[in-house]
NUTORVEX-86662 format. One record per residue (C-alpha): z, y negated, x negated; residue in one letter; residue number from 1. Coordinates in Angstrom, 2 decimals. Layout:
residues N
pt pz Z; py Y; px X; code a; pos NUM
...
***
This chain:
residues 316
pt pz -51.05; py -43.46; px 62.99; code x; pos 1
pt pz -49.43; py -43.33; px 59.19; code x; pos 2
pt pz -47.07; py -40.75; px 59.73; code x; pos 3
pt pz -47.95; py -37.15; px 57.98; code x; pos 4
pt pz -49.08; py -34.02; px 59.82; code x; pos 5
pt pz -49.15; py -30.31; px 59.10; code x; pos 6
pt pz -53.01; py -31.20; px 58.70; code x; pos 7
pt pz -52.56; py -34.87; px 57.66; code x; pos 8
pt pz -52.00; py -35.14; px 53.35; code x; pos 9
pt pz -49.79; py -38.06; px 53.07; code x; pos 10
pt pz -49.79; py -40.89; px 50.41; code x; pos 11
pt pz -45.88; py -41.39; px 50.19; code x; pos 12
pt pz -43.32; py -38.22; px 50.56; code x; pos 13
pt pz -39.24; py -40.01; px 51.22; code x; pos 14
pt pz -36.65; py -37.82; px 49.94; code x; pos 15
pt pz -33.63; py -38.03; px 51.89; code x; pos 16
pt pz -30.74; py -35.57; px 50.31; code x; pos 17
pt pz -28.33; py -35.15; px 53.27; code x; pos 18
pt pz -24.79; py -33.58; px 53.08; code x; pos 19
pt pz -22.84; py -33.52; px 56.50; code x; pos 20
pt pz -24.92; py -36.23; px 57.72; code x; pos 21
pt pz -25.49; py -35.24; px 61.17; code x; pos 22
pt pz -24.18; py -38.56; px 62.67; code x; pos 23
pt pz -26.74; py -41.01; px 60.73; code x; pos 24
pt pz -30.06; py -38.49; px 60.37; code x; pos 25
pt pz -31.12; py -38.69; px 64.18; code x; pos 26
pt pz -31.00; py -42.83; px 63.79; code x; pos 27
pt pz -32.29; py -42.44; px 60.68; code x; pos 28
pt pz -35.21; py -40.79; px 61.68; code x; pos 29
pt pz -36.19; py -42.92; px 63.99; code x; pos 30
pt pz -35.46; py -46.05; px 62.27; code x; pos 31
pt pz -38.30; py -44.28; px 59.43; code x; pos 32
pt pz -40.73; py -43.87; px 62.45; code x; pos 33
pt pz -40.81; py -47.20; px 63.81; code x; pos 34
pt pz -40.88; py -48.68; px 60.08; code x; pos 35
pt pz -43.73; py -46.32; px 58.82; code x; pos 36
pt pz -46.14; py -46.69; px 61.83; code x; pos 37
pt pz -47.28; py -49.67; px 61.10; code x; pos 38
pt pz -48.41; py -49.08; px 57.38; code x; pos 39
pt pz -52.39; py -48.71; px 56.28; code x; pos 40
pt pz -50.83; py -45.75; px 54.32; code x; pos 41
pt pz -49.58; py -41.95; px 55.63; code x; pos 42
pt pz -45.87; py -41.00; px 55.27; code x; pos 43
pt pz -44.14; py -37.82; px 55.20; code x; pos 44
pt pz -40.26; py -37.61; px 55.60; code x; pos 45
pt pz -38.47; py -34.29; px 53.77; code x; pos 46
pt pz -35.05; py -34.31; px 54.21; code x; pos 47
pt pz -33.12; py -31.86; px 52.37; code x; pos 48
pt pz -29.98; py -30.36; px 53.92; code x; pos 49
pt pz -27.42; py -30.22; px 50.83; code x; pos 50
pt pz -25.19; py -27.29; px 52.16; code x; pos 51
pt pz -23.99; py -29.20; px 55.24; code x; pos 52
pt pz -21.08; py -27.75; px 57.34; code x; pos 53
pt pz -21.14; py -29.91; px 60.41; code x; pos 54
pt pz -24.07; py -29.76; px 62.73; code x; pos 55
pt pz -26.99; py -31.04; px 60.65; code x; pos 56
pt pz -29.09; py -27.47; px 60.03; code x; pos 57
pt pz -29.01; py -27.49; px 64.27; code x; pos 58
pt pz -30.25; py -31.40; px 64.37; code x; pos 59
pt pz -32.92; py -30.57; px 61.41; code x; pos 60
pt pz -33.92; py -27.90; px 63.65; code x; pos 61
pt pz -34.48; py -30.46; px 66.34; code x; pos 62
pt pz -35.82; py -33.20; px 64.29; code x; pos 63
pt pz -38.87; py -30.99; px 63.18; code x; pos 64
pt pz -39.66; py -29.54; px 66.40; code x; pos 65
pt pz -39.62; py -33.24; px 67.71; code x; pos 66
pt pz -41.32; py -35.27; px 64.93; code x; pos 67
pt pz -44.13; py -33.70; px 62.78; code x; pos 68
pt pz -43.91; py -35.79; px 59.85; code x; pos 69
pt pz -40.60; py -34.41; px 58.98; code x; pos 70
pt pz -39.75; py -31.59; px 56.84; code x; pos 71
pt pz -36.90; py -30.09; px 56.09; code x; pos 72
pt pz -35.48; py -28.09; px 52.68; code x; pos 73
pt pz -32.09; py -26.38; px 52.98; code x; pos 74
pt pz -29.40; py -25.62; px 50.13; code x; pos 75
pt pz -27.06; py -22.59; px 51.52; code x; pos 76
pt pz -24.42; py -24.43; px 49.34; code x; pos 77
pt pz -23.98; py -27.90; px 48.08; code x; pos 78
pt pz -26.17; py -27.94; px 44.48; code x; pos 79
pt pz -25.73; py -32.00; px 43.92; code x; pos 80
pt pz -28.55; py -34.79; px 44.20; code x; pos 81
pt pz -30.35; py -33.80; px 41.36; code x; pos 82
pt pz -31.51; py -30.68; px 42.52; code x; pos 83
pt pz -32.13; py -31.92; px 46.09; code x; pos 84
pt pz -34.25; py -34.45; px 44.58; code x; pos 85
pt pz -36.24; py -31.15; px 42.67; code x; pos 86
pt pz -36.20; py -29.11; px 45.77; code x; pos 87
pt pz -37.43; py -31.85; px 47.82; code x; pos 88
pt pz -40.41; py -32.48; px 45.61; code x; pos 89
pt pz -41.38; py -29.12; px 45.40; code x; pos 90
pt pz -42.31; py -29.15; px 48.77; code x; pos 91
pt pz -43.71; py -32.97; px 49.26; code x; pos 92
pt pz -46.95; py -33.10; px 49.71; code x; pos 93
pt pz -47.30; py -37.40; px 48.26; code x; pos 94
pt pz -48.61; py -38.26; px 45.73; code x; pos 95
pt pz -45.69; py -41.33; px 45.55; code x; pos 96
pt pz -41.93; py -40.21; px 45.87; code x; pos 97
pt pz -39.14; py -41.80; px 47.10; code x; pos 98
pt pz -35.24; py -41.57; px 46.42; code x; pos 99
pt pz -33.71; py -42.56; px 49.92; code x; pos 100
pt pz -29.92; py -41.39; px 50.91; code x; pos 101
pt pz -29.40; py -40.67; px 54.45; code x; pos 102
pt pz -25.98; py -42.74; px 55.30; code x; pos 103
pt pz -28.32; py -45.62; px 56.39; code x; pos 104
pt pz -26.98; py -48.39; px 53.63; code x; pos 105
pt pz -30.22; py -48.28; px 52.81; code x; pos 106
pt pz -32.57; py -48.94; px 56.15; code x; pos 107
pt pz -36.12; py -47.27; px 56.02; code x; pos 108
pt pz -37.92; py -50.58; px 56.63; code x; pos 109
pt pz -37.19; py -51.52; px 52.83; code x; pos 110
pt pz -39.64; py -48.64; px 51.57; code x; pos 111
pt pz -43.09; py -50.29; px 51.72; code x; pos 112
pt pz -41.84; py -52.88; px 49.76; code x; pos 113
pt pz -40.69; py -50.14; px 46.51; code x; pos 114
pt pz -43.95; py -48.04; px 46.91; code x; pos 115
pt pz -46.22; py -51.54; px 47.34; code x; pos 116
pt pz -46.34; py -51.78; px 43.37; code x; pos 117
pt pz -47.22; py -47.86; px 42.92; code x; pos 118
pt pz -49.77; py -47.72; px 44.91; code x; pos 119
pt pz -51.61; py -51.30; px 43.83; code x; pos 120
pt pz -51.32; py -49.68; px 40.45; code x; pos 121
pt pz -48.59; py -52.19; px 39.14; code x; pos 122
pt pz -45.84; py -50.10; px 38.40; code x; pos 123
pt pz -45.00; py -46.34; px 38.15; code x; pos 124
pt pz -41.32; py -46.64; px 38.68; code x; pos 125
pt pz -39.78; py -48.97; px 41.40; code x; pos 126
pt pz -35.95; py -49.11; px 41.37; code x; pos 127
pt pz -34.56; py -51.13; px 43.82; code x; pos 128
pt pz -31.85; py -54.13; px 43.19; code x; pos 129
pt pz -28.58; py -53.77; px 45.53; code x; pos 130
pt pz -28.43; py -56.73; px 47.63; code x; pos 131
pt pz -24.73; py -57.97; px 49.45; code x; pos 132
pt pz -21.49; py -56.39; px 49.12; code x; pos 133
pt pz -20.83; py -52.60; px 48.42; code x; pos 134
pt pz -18.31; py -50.37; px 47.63; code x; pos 135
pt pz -18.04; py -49.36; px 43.70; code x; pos 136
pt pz -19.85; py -52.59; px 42.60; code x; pos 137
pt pz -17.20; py -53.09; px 40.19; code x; pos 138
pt pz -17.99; py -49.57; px 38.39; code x; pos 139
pt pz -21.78; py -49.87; px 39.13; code x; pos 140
pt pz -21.79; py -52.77; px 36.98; code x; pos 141
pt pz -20.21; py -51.54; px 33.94; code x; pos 142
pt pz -22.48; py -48.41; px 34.49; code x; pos 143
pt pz -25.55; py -50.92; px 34.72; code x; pos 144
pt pz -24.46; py -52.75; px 32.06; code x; pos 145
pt pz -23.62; py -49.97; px 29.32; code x; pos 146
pt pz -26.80; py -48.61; px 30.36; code x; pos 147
pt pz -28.70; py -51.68; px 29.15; code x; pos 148
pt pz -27.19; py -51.82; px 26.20; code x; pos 149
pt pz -27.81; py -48.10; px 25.27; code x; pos 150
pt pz -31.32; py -47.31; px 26.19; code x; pos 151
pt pz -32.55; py -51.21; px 26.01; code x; pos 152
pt pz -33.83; py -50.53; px 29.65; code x; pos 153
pt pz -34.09; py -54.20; px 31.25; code x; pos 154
pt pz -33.52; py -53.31; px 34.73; code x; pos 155
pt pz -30.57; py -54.75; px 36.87; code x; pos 156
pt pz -29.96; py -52.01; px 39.25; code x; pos 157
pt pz -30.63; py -48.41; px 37.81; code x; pos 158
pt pz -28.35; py -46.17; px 39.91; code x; pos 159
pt pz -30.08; py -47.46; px 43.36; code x; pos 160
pt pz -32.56; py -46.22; px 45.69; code x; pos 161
pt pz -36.33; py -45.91; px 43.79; code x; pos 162
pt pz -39.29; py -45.00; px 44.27; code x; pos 163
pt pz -41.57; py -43.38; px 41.05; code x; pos 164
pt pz -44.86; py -41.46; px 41.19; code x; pos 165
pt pz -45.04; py -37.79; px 41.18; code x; pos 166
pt pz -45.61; py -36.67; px 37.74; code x; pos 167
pt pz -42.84; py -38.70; px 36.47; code x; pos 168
pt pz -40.94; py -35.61; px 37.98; code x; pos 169
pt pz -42.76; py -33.41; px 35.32; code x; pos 170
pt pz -41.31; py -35.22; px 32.41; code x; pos 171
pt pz -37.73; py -35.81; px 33.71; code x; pos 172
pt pz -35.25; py -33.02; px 32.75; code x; pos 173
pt pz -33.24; py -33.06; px 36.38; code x; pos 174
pt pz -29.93; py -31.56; px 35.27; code x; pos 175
pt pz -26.90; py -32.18; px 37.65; code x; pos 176
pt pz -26.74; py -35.71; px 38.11; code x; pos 177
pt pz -29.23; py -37.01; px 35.65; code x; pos 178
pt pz -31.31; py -38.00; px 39.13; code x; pos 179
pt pz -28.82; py -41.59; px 37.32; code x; pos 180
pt pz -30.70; py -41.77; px 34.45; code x; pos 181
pt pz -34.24; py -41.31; px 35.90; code x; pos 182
pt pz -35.38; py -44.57; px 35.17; code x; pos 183
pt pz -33.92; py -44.96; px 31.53; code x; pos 184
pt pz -35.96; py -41.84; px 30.71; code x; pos 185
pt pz -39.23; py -42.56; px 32.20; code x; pos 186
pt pz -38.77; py -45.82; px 30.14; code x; pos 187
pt pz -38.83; py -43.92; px 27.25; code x; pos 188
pt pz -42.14; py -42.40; px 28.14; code x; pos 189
pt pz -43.75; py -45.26; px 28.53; code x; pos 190
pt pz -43.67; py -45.87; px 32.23; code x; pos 191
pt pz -44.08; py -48.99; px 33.69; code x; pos 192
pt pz -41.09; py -49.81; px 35.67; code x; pos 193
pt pz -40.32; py -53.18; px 38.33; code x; pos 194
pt pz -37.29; py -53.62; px 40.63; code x; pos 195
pt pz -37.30; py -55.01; px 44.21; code x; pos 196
pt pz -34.31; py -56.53; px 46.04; code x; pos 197
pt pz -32.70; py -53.93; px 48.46; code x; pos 198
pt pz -30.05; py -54.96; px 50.93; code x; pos 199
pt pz -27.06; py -52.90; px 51.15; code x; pos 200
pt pz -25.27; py -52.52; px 54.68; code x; pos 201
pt pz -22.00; py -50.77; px 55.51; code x; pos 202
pt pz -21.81; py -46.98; px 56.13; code x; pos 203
pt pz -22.47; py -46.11; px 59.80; code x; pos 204
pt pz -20.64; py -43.28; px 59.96; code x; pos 205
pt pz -19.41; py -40.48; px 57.86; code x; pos 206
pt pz -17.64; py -41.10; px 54.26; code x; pos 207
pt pz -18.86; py -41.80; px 51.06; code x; pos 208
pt pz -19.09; py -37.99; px 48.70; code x; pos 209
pt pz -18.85; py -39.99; px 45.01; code x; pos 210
pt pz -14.93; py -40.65; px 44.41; code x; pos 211
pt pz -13.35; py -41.72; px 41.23; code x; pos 212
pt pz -13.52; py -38.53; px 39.48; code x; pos 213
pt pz -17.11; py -38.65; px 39.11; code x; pos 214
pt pz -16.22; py -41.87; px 36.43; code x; pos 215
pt pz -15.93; py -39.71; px 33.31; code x; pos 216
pt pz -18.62; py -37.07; px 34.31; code x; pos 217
pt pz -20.77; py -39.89; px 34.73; code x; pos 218
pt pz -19.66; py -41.39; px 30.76; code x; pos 219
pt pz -20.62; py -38.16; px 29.80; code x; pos 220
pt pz -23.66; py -37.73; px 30.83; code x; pos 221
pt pz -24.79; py -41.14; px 29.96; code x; pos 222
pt pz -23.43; py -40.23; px 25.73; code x; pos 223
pt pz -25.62; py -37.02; px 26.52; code x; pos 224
pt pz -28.59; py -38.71; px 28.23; code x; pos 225
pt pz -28.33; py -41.45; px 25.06; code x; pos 226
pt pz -27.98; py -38.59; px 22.70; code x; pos 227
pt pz -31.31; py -36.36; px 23.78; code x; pos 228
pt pz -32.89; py -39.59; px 24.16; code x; pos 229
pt pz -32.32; py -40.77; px 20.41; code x; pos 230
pt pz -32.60; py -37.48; px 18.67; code x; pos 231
pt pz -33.39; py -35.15; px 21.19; code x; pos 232
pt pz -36.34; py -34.37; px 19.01; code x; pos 233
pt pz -34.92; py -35.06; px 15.72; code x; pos 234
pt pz -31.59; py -33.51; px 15.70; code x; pos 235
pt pz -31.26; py -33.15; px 11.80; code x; pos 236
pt pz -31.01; py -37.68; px 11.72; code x; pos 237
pt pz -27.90; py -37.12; px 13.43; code x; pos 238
pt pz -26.09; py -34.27; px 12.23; code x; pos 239
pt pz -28.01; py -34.26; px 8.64; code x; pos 240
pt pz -26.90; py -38.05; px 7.78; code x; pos 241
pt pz -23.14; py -37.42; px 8.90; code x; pos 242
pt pz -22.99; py -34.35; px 7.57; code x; pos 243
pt pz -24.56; py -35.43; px 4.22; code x; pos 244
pt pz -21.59; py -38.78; px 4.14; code x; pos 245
pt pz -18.87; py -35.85; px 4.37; code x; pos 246
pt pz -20.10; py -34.01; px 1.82; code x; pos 247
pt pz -20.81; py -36.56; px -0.55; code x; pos 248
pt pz -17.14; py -37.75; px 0.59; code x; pos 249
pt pz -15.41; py -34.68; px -0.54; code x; pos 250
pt pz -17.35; py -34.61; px -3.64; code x; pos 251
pt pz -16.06; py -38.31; px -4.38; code x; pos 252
pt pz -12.42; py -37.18; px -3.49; code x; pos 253
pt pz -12.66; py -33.63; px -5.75; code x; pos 254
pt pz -13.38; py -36.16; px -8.53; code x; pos 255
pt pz -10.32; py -38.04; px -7.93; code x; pos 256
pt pz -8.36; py -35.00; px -7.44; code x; pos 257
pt pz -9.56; py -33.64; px -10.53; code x; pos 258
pt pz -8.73; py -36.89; px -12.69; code x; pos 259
pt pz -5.23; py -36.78; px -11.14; code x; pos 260
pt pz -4.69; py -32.94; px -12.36; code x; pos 261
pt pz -6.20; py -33.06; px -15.83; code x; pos 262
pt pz -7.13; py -37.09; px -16.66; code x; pos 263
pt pz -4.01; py -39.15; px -18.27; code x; pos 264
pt pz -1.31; py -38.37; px -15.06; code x; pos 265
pt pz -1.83; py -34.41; px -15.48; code x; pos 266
pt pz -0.20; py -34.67; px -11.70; code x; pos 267
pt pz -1.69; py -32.39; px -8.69; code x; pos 268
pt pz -2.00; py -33.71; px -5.18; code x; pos 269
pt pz -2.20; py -30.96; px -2.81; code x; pos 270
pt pz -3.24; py -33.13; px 0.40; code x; pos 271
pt pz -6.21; py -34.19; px -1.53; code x; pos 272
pt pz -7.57; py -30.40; px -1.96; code x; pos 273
pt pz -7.00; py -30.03; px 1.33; code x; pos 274
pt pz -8.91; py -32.94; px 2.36; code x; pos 275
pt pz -11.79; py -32.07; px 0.56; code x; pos 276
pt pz -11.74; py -28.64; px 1.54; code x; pos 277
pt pz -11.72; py -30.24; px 5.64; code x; pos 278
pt pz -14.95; py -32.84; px 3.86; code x; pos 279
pt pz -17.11; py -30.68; px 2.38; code x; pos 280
pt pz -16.61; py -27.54; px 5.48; code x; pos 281
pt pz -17.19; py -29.98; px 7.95; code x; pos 282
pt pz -20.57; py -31.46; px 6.29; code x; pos 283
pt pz -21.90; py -27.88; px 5.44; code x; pos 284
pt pz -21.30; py -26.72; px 9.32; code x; pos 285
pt pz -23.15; py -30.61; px 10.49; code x; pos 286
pt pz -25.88; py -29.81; px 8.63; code x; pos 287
pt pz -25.75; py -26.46; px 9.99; code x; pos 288
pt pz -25.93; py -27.77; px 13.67; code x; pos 289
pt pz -28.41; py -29.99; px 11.98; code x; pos 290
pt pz -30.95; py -26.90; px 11.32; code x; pos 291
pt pz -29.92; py -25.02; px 14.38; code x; pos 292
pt pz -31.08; py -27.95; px 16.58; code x; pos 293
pt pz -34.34; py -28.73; px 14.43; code x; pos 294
pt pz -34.77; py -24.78; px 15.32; code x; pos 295
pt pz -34.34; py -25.48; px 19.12; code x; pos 296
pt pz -35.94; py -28.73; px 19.10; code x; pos 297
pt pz -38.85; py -26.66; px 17.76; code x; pos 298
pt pz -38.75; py -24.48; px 20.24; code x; pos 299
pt pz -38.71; py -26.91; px 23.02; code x; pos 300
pt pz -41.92; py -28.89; px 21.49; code x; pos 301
pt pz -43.59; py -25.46; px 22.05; code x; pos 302
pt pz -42.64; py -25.08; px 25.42; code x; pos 303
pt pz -43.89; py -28.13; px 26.19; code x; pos 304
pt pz -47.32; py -27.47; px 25.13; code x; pos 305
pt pz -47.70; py -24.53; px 26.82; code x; pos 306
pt pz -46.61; py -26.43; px 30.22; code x; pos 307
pt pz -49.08; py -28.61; px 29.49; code x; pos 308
pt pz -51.88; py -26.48; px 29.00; code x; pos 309
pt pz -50.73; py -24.20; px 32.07; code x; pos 310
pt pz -51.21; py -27.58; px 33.66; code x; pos 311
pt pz -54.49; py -27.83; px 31.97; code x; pos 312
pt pz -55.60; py -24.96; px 33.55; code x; pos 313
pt pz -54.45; py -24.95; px 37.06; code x; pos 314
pt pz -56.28; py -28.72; px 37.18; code x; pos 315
pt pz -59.63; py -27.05; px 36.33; code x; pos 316
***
């Protein structure tokens, strides 16, 4: 049998953030049994109850007392993907992790074929490539394809299903809703990635949580991801260089103010003092930010080496 035990360490851990998804998790737990049976390789399922109000805690309840290879992590309010995602692998016990919603457009008898590559050694990251017709396709696409332009990431489907081994979850920074931009940012450290086609199927029950207000939060975060990604550790290249052009700016236009008061016009122009007054306060204050972030950026390099040699440690 492949499926995890209390006393059985499993290869893969799936984790399934749930929120008021009592009507698909029963079906979807047993669709995840009779697809993981079968495989040469042990399987753990930890679904994480997202602050559910309808009757999912009672149906977790019954799930775990039914089917050993289920686990269950509970939010007592509704903390986003992201941190289910976190939660979730705090607890797995895999040593390969996978991103699987439980509304069942996704069927459980697609996973061997993301973790295949991981565990052959071919891949660390496995994102999966949305097959048929879906809902938000339209948006997905400009998502996918501003994406690709940004980070230079040459993956179709980014904001899918994936599947990505477990220390990738030590480098990712998994702020609210960055579980998006997983893939773009293990990229940038240098971790193998491949895609596999996924069919998408309709929504069995229960409604979709993502409506158009999540559009702009979603722009943001990808100007943020972009930003942290591209000077993250050099903050001083981005607020040093524009701060340095407005300076130098207001500097060109105190000349020409000064050549207009005492050259051959004698005039004044008062909007001109007070442009260069807005030039040269705004480039002082960027390059301010500038040093304030090299400061923190410092700071953060430092923290990082001490994670790493805590890791260092508890390995030994």
């Amino acid at each position: 049998m492949s499926l995890a035990t209390n006393s059985t360490a499993p290869d893969v851990s799936v984790l399934v953030p749930a929120k008021d998804e009592a009507d698909n998790l029963a079906e979807f737990v047993r669709l995840t049994r009779e697809a993981m049976l079968p495989l040469p390789f042990a399987v753990e399922l930890v679904i994480i109850n997202d602050g559910s109000h309808d009757g999912t805690a009672k149906l977790l309840d019954e799930l775990t007392a039914k089917h050993p290879f289920v686990r269950v992590v509970t939010h007592r309010t509704q903390r986003g993907i992201a941190d289910a995602l976190k939660s979730g692998a705090d607890v797995a016990r895999g040593r390969v992790l996978v991103y699987y919603p439980a509304d069942l457009q996704y069927l459980p008898s697609d996973i061997p074929s993301l973790v295949g590559p991981i565990l052959e050694g071919q891949a660390d990251v496995v994102t999966g490539t949305k097959q048929g017709g879906y809902n938000k396709r339209f948006v997905s696409g400009i998502y996918n394809t501003l994406s690709r332009w940004l980070f230079g990431v040459r993956v179709k489907d980014l904001n899918s299903v994936k599947a990505y081994r477990r220390d990738l979850m030590e480098i990712v920074t998994m702020r609210p809703d960055w579980h998006r931009f997983m893939v773009v940012i293990a990229a940038s450290q240098g971790f193998r990635l491949a895609e596999r086609p996924v069919p998408v199927h309709p929504r069995r029950a229960g409604s979709s949580k993502f409506g158009v207000g999540r559009i702009p939060v979603g722009a943001l975060d990808l100007l943020s991801v972009w930003f942290q990604l591209r000077f993250g550790r050099k903050p001083m290249l981005f607020f040093g260089i524009i701060g340095a052009m407005l300076f130098l700016l207001g500097l060109l236009v105190g000349g020409v103010a000064l050549y207009l008061r005492y050259g051959p016009p004698h005039i004044g122009f008062r909007p001109l003092l007070d442009l260069i007054m807005v030039l040269v306060i705004s480039g002082v204050v960027l390059f301010g930010f500038g040093f304030v972030g090299e400061m923190l950026a410092g700071m953060r390099e430092e923290m990082r080496a001490i994670e790493r040699e805590v890791r260092r440690l508890r390995d030994k």
